[in-house]
N, C-alpha and C positions, 0 to 999 in steps of 0.2 A: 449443481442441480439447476435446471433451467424449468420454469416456468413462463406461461402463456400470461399474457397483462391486460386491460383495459385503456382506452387514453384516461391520462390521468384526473384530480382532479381542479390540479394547480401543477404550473412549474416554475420550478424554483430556480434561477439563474445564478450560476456563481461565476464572477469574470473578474480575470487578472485587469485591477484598475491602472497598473502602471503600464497596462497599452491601449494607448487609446484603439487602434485596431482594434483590439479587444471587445472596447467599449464602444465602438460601430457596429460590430456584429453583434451584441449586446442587443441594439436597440434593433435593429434588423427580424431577432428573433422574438422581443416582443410586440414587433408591429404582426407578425407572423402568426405566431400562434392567438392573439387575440382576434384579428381576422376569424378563426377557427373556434372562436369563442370558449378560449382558454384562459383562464385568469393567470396572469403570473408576477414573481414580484422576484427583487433581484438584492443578492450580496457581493457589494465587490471585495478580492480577498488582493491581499499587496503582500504574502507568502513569500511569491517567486524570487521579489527583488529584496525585500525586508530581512532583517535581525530576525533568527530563528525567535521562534516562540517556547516559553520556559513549560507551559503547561495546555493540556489541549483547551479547545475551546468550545460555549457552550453550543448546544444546538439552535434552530429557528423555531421561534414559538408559535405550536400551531401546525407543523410539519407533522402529516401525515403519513400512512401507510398507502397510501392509493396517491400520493402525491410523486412529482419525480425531481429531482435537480439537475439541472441540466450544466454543465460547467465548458465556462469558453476559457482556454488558458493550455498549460501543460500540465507535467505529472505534477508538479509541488497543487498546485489548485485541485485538482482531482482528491489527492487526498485534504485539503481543507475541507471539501464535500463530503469525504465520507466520514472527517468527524462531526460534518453537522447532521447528518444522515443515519447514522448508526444508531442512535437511540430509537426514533421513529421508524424506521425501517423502510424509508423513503430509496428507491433506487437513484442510482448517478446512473448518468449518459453523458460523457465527454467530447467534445469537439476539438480536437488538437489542434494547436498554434504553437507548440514548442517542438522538440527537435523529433525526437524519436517517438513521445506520445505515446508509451507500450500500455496505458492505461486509457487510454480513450479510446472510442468505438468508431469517432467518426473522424475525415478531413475538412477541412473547410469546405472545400470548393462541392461537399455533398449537402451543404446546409438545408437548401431547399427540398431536398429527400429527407434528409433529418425530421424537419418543421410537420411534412406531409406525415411521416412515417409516426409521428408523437401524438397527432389530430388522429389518424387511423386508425388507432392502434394498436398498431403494427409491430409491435414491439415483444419481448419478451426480457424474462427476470433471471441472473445467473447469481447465484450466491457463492462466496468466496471466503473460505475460510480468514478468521484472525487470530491476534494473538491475546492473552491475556497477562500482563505482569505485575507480582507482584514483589518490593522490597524488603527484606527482614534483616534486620540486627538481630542476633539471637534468635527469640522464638517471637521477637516484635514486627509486627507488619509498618515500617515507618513511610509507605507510597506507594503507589497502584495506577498503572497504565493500561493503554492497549495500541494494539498497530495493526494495521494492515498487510503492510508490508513484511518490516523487521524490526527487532529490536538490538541497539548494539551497546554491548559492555566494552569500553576504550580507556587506556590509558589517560589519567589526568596531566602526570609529566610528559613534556615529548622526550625528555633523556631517558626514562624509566621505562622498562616493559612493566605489565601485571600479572601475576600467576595467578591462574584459576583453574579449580577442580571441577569438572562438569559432571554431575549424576543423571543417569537418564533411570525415573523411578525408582528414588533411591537406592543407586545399586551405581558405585563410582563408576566412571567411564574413562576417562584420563585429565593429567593435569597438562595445561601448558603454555608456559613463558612466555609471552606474545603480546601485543599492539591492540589485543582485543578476543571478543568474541562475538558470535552473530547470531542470532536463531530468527529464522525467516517461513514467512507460506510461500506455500506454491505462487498467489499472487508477487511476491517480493522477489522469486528466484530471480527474476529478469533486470532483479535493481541493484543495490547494494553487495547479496550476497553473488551476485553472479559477477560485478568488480572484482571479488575475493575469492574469486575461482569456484565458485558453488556449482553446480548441476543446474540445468536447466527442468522442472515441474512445469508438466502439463497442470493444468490450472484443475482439470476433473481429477487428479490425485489427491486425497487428502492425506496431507502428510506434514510433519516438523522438519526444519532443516537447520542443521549443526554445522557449523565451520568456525576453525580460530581466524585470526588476521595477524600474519607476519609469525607463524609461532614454531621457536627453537625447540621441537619436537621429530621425534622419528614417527608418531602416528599423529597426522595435520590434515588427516582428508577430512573434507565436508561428510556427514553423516544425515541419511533419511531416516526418520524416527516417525513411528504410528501417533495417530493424530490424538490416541487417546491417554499417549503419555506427559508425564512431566517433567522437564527437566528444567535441573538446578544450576546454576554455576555461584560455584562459592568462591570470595575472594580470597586472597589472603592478606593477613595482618598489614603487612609490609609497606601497601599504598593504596591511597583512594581510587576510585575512579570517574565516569561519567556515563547516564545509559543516558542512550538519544532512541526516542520511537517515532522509526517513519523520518527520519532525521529534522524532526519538526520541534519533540518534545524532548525536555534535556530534564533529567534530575540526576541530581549528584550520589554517589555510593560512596558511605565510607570502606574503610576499608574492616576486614575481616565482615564484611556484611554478604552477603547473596542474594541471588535471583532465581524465582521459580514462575518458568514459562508453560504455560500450556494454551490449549486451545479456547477462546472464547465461546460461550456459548450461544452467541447473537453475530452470525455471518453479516458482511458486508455486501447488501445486494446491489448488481451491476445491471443497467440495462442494455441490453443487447438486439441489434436492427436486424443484423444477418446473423449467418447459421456458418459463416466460412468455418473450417476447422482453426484451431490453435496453430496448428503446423504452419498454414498458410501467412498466420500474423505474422510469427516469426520470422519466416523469411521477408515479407516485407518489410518490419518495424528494420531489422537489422540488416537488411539487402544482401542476404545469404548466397552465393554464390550453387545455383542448379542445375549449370550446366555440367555436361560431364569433361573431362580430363583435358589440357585444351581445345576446350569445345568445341569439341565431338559427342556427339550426342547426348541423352539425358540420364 
């Protein structure tokens, strides 16, 4: 869903500290929007290079709804943003300096249209579905996350696979042998689950996505699941494991415990400068190949 915006009323910088690049265009974009008589104030986040983080982190105090964050860095920063963003309902707008960037809106070398484009505002709001998880030993809820992305259930030993039974609305779906499991948005199809050979989602589908990783199974395809269901993966007895959300957040699963994912009820909103279609990112985040057969024609 995309909405029309206001310039904001504050923006909120989040920059990869461990470049200083980074931390040049940092200051570039607050001499910028204050020029514009924009108040802004800045978190550097050390994500990209640092030891994952065990547990999310909290929000900025004070972060609004009519406010925006604007994040100088790659995809690991982008999602530092949207956990600090998620509660207050503040939009990210990304500026990529890392490789492929499939979660930023903008390149560098547009910063100055950016700066203009955030003073104008010129902008609009695209909400992106999350995920909601939570942990249960029995009928105990022993931890509770969420992602943007994905969330993955992975083996703890690297010798050991782990078995797990997936329910989609309690109603078993299969079990299976494997290295993992994944359940992703449409934002995430592009990350993690699309390593593991997932589908690619158009970000306008709201939908759940199901895939194992490495799994000694005759039915292993990734699976599109309606956004209104819930699905379980139970483990078994036999071995612990590890769920990582967004591969940022690590909490430990014992074993014979499970997971019940579904849809969050608070989207993650993106802001958005242009109107390209999805299609078009695509091919250029991944530099798709368009021409036709040796190219000859389109």
């Amino acid at each position: 869903m995309i909405r029309a915006i206001a310039a904001p009323s504050r923006v909120h910088v989040v920059v990869n500290s461990q470049s200083q690049h980074a931390m040049r265009i940092a200051d570039t974009v607050d001499i910028g929007l204050n020029n514009h008589g924009i108040a802004t104030s800045r978190e550097s986040d050390e994500s990209e290079n640092a030891p994952f983080s065990t547990r999310e982190l909290s929000g900025v105090q004070g972060l609004s709804s009519t406010d925006l964050i604007l994040v100088i860095g790659g995809d690991g920063t982008m999602l530092r943003a949207a956990e600090l963003g998620r509660d207050s309902g503040a939009a990210i707008l990304g500026v990529n300096l890392g490789h492929v960037g499939f979660l930023a809106e903008a390149e560098e070398e547009n910063l100055e249209s950016v700066i203009s484009a955030i003073a104008g505002g010129q902008w609009s709001v695209e909400e992106r579905l999350a995920l909601d998880v939570i942990v249960l030993h029995g009928s105990e809820v022993v931890d509770r996350t969420w992602a943007l992305n994905e969330i993955s259930l992975e083996k703890h030993e690297r010798e050991k696979m782990i078995s797990v039974l997936a329910h989609v609305d309690d109603h078993p779906l299969s079990r299976w042998g494997c290295d993992g499991v994944i359940c992703a948005t449409p934002t995430g199809s592009t990350a993690y689950a699309f390593s593991a050979g997932g589908p690619i989602v158009w970000p306008e589908v709201s939908a759940l996505l199901l895939l194992p990783i490495s799994a000694h199974s005759l039915f292993a395809r990734p699976s599109v699941i309606a956004p209104t269901s819930v699905i379980r993966l139970e483990l078994s007895p036999e071995a612990d494991a590890v769920m990582w959300a967004d591969g940022r957040r690590m909490i430990s699963v014992a074993a014979g415990s499970s997971l019940e994912v579904r849809a969050n009820d608070h989207p993650v909103r993106f802001a958005r400068l242009v109107t390209s279609p999805f299609t078009d990112r695509l091919v250029a985040k991944f530099q798709l190949p368009v021409e036709g057969w040796r190219g000859v024609g389109k």
